[in-house]
N, C-alpha and C positions, 0 to 999 in steps of 0.2 A: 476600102482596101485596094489598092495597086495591084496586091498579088495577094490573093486569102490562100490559105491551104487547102478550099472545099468550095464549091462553088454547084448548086444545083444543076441535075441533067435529066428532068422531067420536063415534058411538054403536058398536051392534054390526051396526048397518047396514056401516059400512066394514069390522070384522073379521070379517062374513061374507063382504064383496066379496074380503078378503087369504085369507082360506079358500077362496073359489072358483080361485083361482087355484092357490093350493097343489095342493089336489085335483087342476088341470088337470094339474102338472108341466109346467107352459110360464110359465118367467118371464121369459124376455124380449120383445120388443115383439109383440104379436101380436093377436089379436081382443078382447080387451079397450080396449087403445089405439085400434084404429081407429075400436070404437063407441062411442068417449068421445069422438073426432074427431068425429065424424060429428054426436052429441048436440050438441057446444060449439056447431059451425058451425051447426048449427039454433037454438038458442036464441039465439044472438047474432047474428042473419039475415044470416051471410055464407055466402059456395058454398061454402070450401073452413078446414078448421084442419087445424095440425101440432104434434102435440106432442111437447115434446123433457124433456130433462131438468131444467131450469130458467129462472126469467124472466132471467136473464141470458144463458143460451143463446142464448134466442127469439129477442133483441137483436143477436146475433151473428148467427142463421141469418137476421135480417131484415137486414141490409145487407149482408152475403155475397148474399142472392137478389136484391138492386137489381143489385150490381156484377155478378152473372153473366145476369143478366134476358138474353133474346135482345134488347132494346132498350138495352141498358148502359143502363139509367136513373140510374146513377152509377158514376162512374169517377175511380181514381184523380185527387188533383189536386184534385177538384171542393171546392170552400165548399158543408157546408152550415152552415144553423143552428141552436141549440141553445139550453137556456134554459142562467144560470148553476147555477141550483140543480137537482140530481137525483141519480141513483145513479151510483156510479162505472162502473158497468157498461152505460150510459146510450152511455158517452162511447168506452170501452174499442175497441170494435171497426170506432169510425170513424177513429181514431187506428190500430188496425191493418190497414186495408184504404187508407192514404196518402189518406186524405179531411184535408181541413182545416178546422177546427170557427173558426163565428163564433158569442159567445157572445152571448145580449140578455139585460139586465135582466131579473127577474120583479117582476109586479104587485103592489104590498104587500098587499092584500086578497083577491085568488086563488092569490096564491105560484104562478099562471104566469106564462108569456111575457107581457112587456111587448108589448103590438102596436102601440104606435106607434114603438119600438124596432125590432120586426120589421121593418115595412114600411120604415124607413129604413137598414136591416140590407142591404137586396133590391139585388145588382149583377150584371151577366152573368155572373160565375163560382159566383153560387150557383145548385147545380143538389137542393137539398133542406133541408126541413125537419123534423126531429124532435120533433115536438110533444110533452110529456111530459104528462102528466095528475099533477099531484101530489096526493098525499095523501088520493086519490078524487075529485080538482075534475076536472071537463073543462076541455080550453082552450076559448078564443071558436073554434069549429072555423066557425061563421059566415064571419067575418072572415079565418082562416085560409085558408079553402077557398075565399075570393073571388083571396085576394094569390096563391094556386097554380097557380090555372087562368090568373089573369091573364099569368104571366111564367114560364108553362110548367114548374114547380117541380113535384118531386115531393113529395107530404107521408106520412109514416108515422111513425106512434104508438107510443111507448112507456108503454102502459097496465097497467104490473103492479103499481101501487097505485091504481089505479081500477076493476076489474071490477065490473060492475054502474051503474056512474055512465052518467048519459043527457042527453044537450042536444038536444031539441027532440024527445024521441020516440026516438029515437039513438042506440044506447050507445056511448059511449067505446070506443074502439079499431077501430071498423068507418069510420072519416073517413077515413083515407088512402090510397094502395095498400098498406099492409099494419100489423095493429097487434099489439104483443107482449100475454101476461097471463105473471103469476106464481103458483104454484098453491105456493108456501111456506106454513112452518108457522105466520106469523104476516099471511098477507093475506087473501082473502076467502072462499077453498076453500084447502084442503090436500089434496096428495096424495103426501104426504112429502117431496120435492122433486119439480120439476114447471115445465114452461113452454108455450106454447100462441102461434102465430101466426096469426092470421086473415088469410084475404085473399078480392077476389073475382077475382083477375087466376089466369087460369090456367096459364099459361107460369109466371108466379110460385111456384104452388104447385107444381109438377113440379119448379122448378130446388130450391126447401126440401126437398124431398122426399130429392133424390139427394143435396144438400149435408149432410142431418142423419144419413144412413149411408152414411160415403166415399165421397162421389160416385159410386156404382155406380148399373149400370141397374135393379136389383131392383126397386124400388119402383113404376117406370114404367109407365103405360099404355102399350098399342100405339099410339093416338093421338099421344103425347108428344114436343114437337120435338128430348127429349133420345133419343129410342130410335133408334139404330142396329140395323139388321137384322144379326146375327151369329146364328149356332150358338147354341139355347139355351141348351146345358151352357159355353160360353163367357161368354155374355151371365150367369151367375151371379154373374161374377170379373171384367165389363166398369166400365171406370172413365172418366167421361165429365166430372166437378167436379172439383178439388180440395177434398174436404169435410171431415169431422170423425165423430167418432161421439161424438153428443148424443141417443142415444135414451134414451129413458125405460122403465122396469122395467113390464112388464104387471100388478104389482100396483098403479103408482100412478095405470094407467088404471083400474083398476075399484073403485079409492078415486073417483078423480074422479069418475065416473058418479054414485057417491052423494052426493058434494059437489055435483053439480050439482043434483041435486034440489032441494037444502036454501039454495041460492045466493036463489032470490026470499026464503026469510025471513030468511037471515043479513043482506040489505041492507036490508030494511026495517027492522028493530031497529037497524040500525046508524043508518040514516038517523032512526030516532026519538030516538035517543041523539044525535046532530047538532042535532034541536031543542033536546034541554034542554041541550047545551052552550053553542047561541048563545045563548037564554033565560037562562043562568044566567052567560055571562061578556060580554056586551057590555056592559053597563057597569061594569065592572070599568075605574077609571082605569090610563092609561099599562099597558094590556094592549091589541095589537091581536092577535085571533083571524082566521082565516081564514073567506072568506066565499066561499059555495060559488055556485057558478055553473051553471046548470041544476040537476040532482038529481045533486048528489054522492053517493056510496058511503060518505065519511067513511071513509078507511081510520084514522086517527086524529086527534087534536083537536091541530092547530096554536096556538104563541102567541107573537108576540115581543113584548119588553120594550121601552117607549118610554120618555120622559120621563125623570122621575127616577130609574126602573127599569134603564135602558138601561146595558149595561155589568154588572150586577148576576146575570148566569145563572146563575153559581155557586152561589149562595148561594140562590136559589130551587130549583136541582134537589138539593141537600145536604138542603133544609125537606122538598121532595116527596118524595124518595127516604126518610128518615128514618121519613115516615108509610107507605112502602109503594107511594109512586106512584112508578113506573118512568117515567124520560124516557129521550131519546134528541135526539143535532141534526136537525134538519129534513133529512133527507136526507145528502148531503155539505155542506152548508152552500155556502158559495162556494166549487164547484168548481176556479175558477183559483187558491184561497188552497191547494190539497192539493199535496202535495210530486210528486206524477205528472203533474201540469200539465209539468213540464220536458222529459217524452218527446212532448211532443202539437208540431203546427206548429196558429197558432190566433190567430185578434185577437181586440177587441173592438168593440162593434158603438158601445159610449157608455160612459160610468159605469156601474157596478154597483150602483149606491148601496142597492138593497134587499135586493140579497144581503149584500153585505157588513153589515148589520145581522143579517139572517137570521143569517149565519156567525158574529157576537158576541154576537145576543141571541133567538136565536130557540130553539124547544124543541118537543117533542109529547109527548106523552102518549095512552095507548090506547083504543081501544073496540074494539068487542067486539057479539056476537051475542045478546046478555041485555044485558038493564036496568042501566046504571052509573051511575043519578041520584045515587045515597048518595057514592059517591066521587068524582063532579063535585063535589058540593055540599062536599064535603071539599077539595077541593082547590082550589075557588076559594074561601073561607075562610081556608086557610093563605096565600093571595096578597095577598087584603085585611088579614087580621094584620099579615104580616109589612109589606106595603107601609104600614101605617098609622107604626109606629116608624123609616121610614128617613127 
């Protein structure tokens, strides 16, 4: 491939970390995971991370820990909001915890949350916000974080195509009470599979804690408002959540510890590769690219088709794909157009008007942690080509 969507970023740094553990004979969760927790939470200047098995997990262990929060900071019943476009896994677990999704528009130029959609989205029964960060843009967390505090809203991020993106100094996913990452094999670290919740709320991270290995006390501090006083040898087999078991393999903590190393230069080439993207396709007619807000991560190079293009996707990812450029839809595209909208309870906030383009003309293509100017330039060529004879 020319340009794949994924491309490995191990050296023998990380199969020395999968050897260290071998060696240990302890693979599952154990001191490796916790000083990969312990690392993430410092580098990305929150008190507290949990990592589970993947960024869809995270998603799951974060709205499982609103609804069990000792504040019910959400409770069945409640509206929150949601953008149209994101991962299906985005959406998954507010639809199973009897939450009801209102969905807003996304921005045609940030491909987030419309925010004047938002705020006219805002009614006594919405008790949250899901901010998503797509494609490494942060949202206006500005703006957001004024409408939260104002109407008593709770806001928490689903950040697992953003790691490393910052607005204002800030990175993505430290804005709400709680934000997810995804440590997959095609986003910004890998740790074979892998997921990560930040938070600074401490009752928060005590209820993740016990929710991410079936709600048991194990996990707990003596401090912790989940710990009931029982019989140690009791207290092994004490069950205080209904939880899950989403932990994660102690080799894909001591992968991540070396991903995190390598996390400031994997976004700055990524981020270098974001310039010559915009440089090389903003004037490319009836193509609108995605325009990053604060310092995007660039997880990869968004484009919908406008004008005379509009309608035409196919026949551009048949051209791309033929030279070797790998696309993919923008996420789920318009989430309410997927056939699993039918299980959800859910309105709409206005029109969807730029999703629904996203969902018929919209596309990405990859970048990556090395220099992919040769195949940008490639493939914004094959667009001008092709658009020249339609």
């Amino acid at each position: 491939m020319s340009l794949p969507l994924a491309t490995e970023t191990w050296n023998d740094a990380e199969f020395q970390a999968i050897q260290r553990v071998l060696d240990s004979r302890n693979f599952t969760m154990g001191v490796e995971v916790r000083a990969f927790e312990e690392e993430f939470a410092r580098y990305f200047g929150s008190r507290y991370a949990v990592m589970c098995n993947s960024g869809s997990s995270a998603n799951l262990l974060a709205v499982a820990g609103l609804i069990y929060h000792p504040e019910r900071l959400l409770r069945p019943g409640d509206t929150v909001i949601v953008p149209a476009v994101s991962w299906g896994t985005t959406y998954y677990p507010l639809q199973q915890y009897g939450l009801k999704l209102r969905f807003v528009d996304i921005d045609r130029d940030s491909l987030n949350m419309d925010m004047e959609q938002v705020e006219k989205a805002i009614t006594p029964d919405v008790r949250g916000i899901f901010a998503v960060n797509l494609l490494g843009n942060p949202c206006d967390f500005t703006h957001l974080t004024e409408l939260c505090q104002r109407h008593d809203i709770v806001l928490f991020e689903d950040n697992c195509e953003s790691m490393g993106a910052r607005l204002d100094g800030r990175f993505a996913g430290t804005f709400g009470r709680c934000g997810t990452f995804s440590c997959f094999f095609s986003h910004h670290i890998s740790t074979m599979e892998g997921g990560m919740i930040v938070t600074d709320d401490e009752a928060l991270y005590h209820v993740l804690l016990s929710l991410r290995a079936h709600g048991w006390l194990r996990e707990q501090p003596a401090h912790s408002h989940l710990d009931y006083q029982v019989d140690p040898f009791v207290r092994r087999f004490r069950f205080v959540l209904p939880g899950y078991n989403l932990r994660p393999l102690e080799m894909s903590g001591a992968i991540g510890r070396e991903q995190l190393l390598k996390l400031p230069t994997f976004v700055s080439e990524r981020r270098r590769n974001g310039d010559t993207f915009t440089r090389l396709f903003e004037g490319v007619a009836d193509v609108r690219i995605q325009r990053q807000v604060g310092d995007s991560s660039w997880f990869g190079f968004a484009l919908t088709l406008e004008g005379k293009l509009e309608g035409k996707r196919a026949e551009l990812v048949a051209l791309l794909e033929a030279d070797g450029i790998e696309c993919r839809p923008i996420a789920a595209g318009n989430f309410i157009a997927n056939p699993a909208i039918q299980y959800f309870e859910y309105d709409l906030a206005g029109p969807m008007t730029v999703a629904e383009r996203i969902d018929s003309s919209g596309l990405f293509i990859g970048n990556h942690h090395y220099d992919v100017t040769q195949a940008l330039i490639r493939c914004r060529d094959i667009i001008v080509q092709w658009s020249s004879v339609i």
